[in-house]
C-alpha positions in Angstrom: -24.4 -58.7 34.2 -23.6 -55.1 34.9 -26.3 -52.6 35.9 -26.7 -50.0 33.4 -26.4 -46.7 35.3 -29.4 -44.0 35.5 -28.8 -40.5 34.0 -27.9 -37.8 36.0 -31.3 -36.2 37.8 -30.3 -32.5 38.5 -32.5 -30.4 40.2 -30.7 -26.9 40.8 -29.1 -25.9 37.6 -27.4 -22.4 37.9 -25.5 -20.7 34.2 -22.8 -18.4 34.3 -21.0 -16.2 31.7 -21.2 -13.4 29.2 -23.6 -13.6 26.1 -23.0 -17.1 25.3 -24.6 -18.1 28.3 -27.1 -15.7 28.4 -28.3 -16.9 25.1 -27.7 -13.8 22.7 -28.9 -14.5 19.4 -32.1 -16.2 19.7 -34.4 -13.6 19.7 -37.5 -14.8 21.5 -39.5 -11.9 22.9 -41.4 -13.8 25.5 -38.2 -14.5 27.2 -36.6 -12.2 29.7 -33.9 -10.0 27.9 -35.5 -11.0 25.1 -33.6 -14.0 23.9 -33.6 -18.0 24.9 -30.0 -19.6 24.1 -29.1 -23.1 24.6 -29.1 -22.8 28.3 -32.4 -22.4 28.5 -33.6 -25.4 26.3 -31.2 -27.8 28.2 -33.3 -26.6 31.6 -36.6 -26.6 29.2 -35.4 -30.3 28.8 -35.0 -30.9 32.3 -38.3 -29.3 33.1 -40.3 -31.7 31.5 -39.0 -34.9 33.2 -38.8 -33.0 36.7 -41.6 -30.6 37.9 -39.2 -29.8 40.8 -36.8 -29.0 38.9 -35.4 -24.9 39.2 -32.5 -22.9 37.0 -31.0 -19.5 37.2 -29.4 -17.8 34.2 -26.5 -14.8 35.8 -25.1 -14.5 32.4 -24.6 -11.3 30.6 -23.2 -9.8 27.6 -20.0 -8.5 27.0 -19.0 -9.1 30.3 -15.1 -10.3 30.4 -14.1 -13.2 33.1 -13.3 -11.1 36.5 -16.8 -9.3 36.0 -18.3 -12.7 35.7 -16.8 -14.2 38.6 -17.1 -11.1 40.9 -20.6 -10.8 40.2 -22.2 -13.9 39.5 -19.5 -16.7 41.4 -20.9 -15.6 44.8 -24.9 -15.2 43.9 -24.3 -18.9 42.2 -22.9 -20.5 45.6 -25.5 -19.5 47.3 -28.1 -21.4 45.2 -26.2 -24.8 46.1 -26.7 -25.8 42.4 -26.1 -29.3 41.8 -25.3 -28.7 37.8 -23.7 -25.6 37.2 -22.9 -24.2 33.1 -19.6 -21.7 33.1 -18.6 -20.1 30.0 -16.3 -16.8 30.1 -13.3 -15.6 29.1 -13.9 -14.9 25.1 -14.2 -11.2 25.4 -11.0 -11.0 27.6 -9.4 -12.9 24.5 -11.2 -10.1 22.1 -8.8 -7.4 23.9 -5.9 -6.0 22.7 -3.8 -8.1 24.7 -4.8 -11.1 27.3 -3.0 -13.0 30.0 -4.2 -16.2 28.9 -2.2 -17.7 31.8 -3.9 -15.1 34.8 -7.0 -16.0 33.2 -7.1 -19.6 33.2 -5.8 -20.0 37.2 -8.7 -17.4 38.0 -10.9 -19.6 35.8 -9.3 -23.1 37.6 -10.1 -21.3 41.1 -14.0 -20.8 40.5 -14.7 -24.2 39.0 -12.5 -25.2 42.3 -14.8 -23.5 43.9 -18.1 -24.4 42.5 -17.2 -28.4 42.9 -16.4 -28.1 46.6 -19.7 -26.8 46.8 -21.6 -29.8 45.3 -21.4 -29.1 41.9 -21.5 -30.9 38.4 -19.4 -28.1 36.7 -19.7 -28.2 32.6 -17.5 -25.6 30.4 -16.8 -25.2 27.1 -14.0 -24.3 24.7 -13.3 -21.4 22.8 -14.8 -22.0 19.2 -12.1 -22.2 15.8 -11.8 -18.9 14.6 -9.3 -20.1 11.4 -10.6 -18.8 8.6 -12.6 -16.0 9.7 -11.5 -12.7 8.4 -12.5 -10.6 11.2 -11.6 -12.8 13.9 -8.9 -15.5 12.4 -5.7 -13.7 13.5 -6.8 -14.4 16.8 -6.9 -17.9 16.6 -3.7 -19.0 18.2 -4.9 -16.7 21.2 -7.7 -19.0 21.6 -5.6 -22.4 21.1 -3.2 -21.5 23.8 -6.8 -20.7 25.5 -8.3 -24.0 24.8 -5.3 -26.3 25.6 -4.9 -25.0 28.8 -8.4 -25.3 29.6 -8.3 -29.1 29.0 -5.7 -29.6 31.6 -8.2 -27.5 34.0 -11.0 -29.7 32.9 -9.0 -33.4 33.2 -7.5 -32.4 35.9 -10.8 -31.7 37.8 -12.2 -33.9 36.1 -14.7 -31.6 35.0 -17.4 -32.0 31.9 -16.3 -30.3 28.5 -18.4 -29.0 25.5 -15.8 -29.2 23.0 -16.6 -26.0 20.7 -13.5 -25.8 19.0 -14.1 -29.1 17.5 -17.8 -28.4 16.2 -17.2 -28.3 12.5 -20.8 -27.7 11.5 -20.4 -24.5 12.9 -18.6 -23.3 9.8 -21.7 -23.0 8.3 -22.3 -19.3 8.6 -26.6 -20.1 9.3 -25.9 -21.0 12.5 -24.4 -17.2 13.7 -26.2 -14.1 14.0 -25.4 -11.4 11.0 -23.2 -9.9 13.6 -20.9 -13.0 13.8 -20.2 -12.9 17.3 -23.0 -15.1 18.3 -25.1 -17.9 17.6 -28.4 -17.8 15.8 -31.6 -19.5 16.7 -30.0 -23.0 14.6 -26.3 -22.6 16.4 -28.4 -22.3 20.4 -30.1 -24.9 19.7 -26.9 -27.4 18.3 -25.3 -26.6 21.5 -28.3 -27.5 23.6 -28.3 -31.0 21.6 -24.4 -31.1 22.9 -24.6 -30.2 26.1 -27.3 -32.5 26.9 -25.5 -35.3 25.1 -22.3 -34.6 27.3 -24.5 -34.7 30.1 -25.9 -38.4 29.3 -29.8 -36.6 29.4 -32.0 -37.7 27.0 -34.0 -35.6 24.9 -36.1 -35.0 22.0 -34.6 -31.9 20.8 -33.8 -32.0 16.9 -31.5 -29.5 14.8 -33.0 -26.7 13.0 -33.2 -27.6 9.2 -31.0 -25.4 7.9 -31.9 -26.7 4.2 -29.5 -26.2 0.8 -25.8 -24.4 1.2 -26.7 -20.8 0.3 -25.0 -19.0 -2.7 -24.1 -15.9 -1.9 -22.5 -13.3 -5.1 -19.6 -11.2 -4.7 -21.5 -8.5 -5.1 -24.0 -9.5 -2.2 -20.7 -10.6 -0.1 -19.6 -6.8 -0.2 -23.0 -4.9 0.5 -23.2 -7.5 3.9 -19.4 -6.9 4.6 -20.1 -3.1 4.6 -23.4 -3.6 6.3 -21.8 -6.2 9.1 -18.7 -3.0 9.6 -20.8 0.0 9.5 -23.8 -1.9 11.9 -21.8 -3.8 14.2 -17.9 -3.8 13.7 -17.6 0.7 14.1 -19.9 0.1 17.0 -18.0 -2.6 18.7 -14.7 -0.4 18.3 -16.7 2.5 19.5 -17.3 1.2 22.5 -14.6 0.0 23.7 -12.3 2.9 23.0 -14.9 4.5 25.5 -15.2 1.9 27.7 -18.8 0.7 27.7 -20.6 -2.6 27.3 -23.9 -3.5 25.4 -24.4 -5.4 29.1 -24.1 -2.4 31.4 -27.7 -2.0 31.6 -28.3 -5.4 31.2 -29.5 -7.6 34.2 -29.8 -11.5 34.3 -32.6 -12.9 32.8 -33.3 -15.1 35.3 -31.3 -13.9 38.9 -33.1 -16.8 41.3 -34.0 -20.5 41.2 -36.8 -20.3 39.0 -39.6 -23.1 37.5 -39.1 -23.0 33.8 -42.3 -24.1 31.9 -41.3 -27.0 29.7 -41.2 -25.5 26.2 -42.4 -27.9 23.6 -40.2 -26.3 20.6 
């Protein structure tokens, strides 16, 4: 009879990326920056069943894939993480134009990196952008993106969240009004499925979302001028002048830190 192996005990799990990773969307005051995210719950999770368990959370917001690696690669070595979360690349894809090619062998080099360094590396894909009317024309952009991150990821053999093939992300409760990022319900999904690719155990459960929502035309319009004049302006704005909502932005959590295990 076969043994049934253990799950994986981590004790050193270090995040890096942009606002996905730094958890953008659910708004919890209590937390550094002021939001939680997935990343957070999965350590919350792997605080319970290890006191000696630490984490560190570099991401930040609107930062594209060279500022992630050139300022968090280095600071995440250091820690000797034994789990490390990488997710970047989505606002170099929100550019004007993108070498999706450049971008991916800079991407293959880190996680390169990062395993030779004792690392469980997990990544994710870009999420499915068809049908979105802001976003959608971009969707072959992220594709190309995607496909040739799975030949990174078997390759190095590497541990994949597959986004793109989340289909219960279509329903629009689980982003933020901005519909960039997740809400509350979307953070704590992708907790749920990075645990689960993981093989870890855990008592999280889905927000209840309830009924599909009915939303009029009429109420479809005042949210479409709403989403342009609070968000989509803004977002144009800056970069024609070259700012970030992340330049004054530091990361929540810059060392090894004891997380106290949340029990929501």
């Amino acid at each position: 009879m076969s043994e049934v192996s253990a799950p994986p005990r981590f004790k050193r799990f270090v995040a890096l990326g942009d606002s996905f990773v730094e958890g953008v969307g659910d708004v919890e005051p209590r937390c550094p920056n002021g939001v939680r995210g997935w990343a957070d719950r999965v350590a919350e999770v792997m605080a319970r069943a290890d006191p000696e368990f630490r984490y560190a959370n570099l991401g930040i917001r609107g930062r594209v894939l060279s500022a992630v690696l050139g300022e968090q690669l280095e600071p995440a070595l250091a820690m000797n993480p034994d789990l490390v979360a990488i997710c970047a690349g989505a606002n170099d894809l929100l550019r004007p134009s993108a070498d999706i090619d450049a971008l991916i062998e800079t991407y293959d080099e880190a996680i390169g990196r990062l395993q030779a360094n004792g690392a469980t590396v997990v990544t994710f894909t870009a999420y499915d952008t068809g049908g979105k009317s802001v976003f959608g024309a971009l969707r072959g952009r992220f594709a190309v993106y995607n496909e040739l991150l799975r030949e990174v990821v078997e390759r190095r053999e590497v541990t994949l969240v597959d986004f793109w093939r989340m289909r219960v992300y279509a329903e629009p409760r689980m982003w933020e009004f901005d519909r960039l990022h997740m809400s509350t319900a979307g953070h704590v999904y992708m907790a749920i499925e990075v645990l689960r690719a993981l093989g870890i155990e855990n008592d999280l459960i889905p927000v209840e979302l309830g009924p599909a929502q009915r939303v009029s035309p009429t109420q479809r319009r005042r949210d479409s001028r709403q989403w342009t004049v609070e968000y989509a302006i803004p977002w144009v704005g800056r970069r024609l002048r070259g700012v970030s909502t992340g330049d004054t932005i530091r990361p929540k959590y810059p060392e090894l830190t004891a997380m106290a295990p949340s029990e929501s």
